[in-house]
PLY file of the C-alpha trace (Angstrom):
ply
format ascii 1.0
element vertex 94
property float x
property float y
property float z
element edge 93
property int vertex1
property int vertex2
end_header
0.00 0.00 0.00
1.74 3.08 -0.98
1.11 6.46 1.07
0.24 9.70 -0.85
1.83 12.76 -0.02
-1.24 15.81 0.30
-0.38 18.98 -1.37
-1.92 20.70 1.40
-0.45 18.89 4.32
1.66 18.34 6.45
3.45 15.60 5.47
4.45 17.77 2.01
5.83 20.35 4.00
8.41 18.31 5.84
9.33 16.66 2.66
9.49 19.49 1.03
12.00 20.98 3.69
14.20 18.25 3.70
14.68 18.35 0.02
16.09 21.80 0.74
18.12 21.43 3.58
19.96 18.68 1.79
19.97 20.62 -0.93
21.71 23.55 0.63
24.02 21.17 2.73
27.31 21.34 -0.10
26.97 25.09 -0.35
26.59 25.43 3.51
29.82 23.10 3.93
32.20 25.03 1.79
30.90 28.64 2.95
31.66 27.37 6.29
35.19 26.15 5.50
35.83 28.60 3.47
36.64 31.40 6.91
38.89 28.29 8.50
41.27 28.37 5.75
43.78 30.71 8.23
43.29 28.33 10.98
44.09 25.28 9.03
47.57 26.84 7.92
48.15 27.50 11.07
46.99 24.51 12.88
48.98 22.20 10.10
51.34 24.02 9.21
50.50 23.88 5.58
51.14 26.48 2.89
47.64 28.03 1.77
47.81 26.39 -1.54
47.61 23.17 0.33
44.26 24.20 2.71
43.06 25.45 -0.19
43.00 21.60 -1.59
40.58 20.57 1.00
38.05 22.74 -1.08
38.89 21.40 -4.13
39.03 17.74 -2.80
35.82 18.05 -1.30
34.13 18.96 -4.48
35.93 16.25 -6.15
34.23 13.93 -3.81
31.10 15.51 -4.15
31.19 15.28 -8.13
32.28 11.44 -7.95
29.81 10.27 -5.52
26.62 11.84 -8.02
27.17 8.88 -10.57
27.96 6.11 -7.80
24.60 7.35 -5.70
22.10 7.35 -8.81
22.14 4.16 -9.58
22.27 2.79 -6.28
19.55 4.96 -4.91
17.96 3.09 -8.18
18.73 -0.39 -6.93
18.29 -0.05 -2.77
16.43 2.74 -3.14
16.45 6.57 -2.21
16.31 6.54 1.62
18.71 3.88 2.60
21.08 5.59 0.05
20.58 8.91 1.69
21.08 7.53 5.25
24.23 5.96 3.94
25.49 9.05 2.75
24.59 11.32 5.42
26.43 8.94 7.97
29.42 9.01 5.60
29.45 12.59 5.12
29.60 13.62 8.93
32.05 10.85 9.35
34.42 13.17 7.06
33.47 15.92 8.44
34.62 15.20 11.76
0 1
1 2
2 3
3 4
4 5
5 6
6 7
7 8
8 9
9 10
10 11
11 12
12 13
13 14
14 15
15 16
16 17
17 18
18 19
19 20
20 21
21 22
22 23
23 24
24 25
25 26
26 27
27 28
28 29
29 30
30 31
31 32
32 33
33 34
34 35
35 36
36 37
37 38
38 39
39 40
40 41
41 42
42 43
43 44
44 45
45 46
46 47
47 48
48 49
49 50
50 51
51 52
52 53
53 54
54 55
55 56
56 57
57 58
58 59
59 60
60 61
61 62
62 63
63 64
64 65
65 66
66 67
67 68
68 69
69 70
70 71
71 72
72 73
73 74
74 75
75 76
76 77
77 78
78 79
79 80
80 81
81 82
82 83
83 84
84 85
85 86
86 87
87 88
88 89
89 90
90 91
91 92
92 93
C-alpha cells in the first residue's frame, strides 16, 4: 500500500524541507570552510595552496559520488542511500 503525499499537508511540507536542507548542505559546507582556511595553515602548518585543496578535494568527492549514488539509490532505493550518505558525510566531516 503506498502512502500519498497531500499537497496541502503536512506531510508535504516536511518533505518538502528536507529536500532543501539537503539541498543547501554542499553550499553550507564550503561557505563554512571557506573562513577556517587561516586556521588550518596554522593549525597544520601547511602552505595556503595546500588548505586550499581541501576545497577542491571536497568537491571532487562531491562530483564522484553523483554517478555512484544514482544508480544505487535506483537499486536499494532513495532513503537507505541517503542515510548511507549522510552517515558518511559527517564521518568526514569530523
Amino acid at each position: 500500500m503506498s502512502r500519498q503525499i497531500r499537497r496541502n499537508g503536512a506531510p508535504y511540507q516536511g518533505i518538502l524541507l528536507l529536500i532543501a536542507v539537503l539541498t543547501a548542505l554542499p553550499a553550507l559546507s564550503i561557505d563554512m570552510s571557506l573562513p577556517a582556511l587561516p586556521d588550518i595553515v596554522s593549525a597544520f602548518g601547511v602552505s595556503a595552496a595546500s588548505a586550499q585543496l581541501s576545497i577542491g578535494l571536497f568537491l571532487v568527492g562531491f562530483a564522484l559520488a553523483q554517478p555512484v549514488c544514482g544508480p544505487l539509490s535506483d537499486r536499494f532505493g532513495r532513503r537507505p542511500v541517503l542515510l548511507i550518505s549522510l552517515g558518511i558525510f559527517a564521518v568526514a566531516g569530523l
